[in-house]
N, C-alpha and C positions, 0 to 999 in steps of 0.2 A: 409436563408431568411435575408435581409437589417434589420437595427435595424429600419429605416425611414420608413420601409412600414410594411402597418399593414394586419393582417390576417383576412382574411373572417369568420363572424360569422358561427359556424357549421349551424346551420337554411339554411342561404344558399346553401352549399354544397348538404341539404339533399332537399332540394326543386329544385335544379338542378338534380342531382340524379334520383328523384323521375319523374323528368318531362320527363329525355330520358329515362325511362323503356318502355318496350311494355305494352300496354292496358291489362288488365286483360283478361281472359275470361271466367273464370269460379266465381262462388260466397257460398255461403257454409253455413248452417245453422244447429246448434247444442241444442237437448234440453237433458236436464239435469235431472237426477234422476224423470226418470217419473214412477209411481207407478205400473208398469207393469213387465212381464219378457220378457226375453227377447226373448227368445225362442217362444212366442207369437206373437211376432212382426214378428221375420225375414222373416215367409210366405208373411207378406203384403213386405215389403219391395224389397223381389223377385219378386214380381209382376208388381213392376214398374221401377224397373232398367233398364235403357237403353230404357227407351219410354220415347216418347212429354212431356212434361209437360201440355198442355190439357188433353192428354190421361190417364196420372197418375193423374191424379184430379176429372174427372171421376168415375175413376177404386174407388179410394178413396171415394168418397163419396157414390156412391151404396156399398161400402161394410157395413158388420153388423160388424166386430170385433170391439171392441175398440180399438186393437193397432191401426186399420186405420183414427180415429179421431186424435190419437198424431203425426200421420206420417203426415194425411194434414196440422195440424197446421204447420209443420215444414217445409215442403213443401212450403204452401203459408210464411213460412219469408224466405226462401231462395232465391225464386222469388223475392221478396221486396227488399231481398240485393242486387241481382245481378240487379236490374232495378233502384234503389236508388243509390247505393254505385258507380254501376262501369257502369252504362250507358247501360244494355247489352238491346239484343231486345227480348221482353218476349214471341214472337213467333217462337223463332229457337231454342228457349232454351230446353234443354232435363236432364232426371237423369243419371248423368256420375254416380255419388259411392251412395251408401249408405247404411251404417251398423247400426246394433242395437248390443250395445257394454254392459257388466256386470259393474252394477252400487253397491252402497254397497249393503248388505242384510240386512235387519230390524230383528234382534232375540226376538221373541215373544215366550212367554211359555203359553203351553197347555194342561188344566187337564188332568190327566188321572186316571186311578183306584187305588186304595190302597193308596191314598197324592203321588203319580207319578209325574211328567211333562216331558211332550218330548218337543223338539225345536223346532218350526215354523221359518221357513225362508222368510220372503217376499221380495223379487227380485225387485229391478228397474235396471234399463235400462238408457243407455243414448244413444240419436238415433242420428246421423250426417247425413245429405244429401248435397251433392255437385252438384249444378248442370252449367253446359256447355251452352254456345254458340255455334251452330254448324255450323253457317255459318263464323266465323271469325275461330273455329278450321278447316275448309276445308281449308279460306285461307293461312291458317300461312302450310298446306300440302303442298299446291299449292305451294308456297315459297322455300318450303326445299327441292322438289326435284327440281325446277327450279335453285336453288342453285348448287345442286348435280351433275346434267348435267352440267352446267357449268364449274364446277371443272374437271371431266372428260373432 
């Protein structure tokens, strides 16, 4: 590079960059040590994997567990990401992942007979949901084998 010409601020580079990537299409939303276990959770969680996003909102709120109160909250900000953040359209959107992962454990002691104590472990959880566009993941499909054919 000329000692006379001068270099493009990094900013730039990363805002050009940034502007030829492809559009997102998925959005993601994660809660953090929630006072649950986890193994409580994962039944809600299975339930809505791979359905609408109406559908799992639903399913969520006629349930009785409490892990399905923590999973809608997280739900409803995952939509919020993905309709804020990345533009997506909040009716094609559906549950691509979502796991309920071991968070620390709280060690509480608990009397027992004779001046005893045995260990109580209280479990949190931290839950992740990701959710999809499915009309921009069919077209980016449409793309890759229209690609593919071509090649051949």
């Amino acid at each position: 590079m000329p000692k006379n010409e001068k270099r493009q601020k990094r900013s730039i580079f990363h805002r050009m960059r940034k502007a030829s990537e492809a559009a997102p299409i998925e959005a993601r939303a994660v809660g953090r040590y929630l006072p649950i276990s986890p193994y409580k959770v994962r039944p809600v969680l299975n339930a809505i994997r791979g359905k609408n996003v109406d559908e799992a909102l639903q399913l969520l709120e006629f349930s009785t567990t409490k892990g399905a109160r923590f999973v809608e909250k997280i739900l409803n900000s995952a939509i919020a990401n993905a309709e804020n953040n990345f533009s997506l359209n909040v009716d094609s959107l559906y549950v691509a992942k979502c796991t309920a992962d071991d968070g620390p454990r709280l060690k509480r002691m608990n009397p027992m007979a004779r001046g005893r104590a045995s260990l109580r472990l209280k479990r949190q959880s931290h839950i992740t949901i990701v959710v999809r566009d499915r009309s921009k993941e069919n077209f980016e499909k449409e793309e890759m084998t229209a690609n593919e054919s071509e090649v051949q």
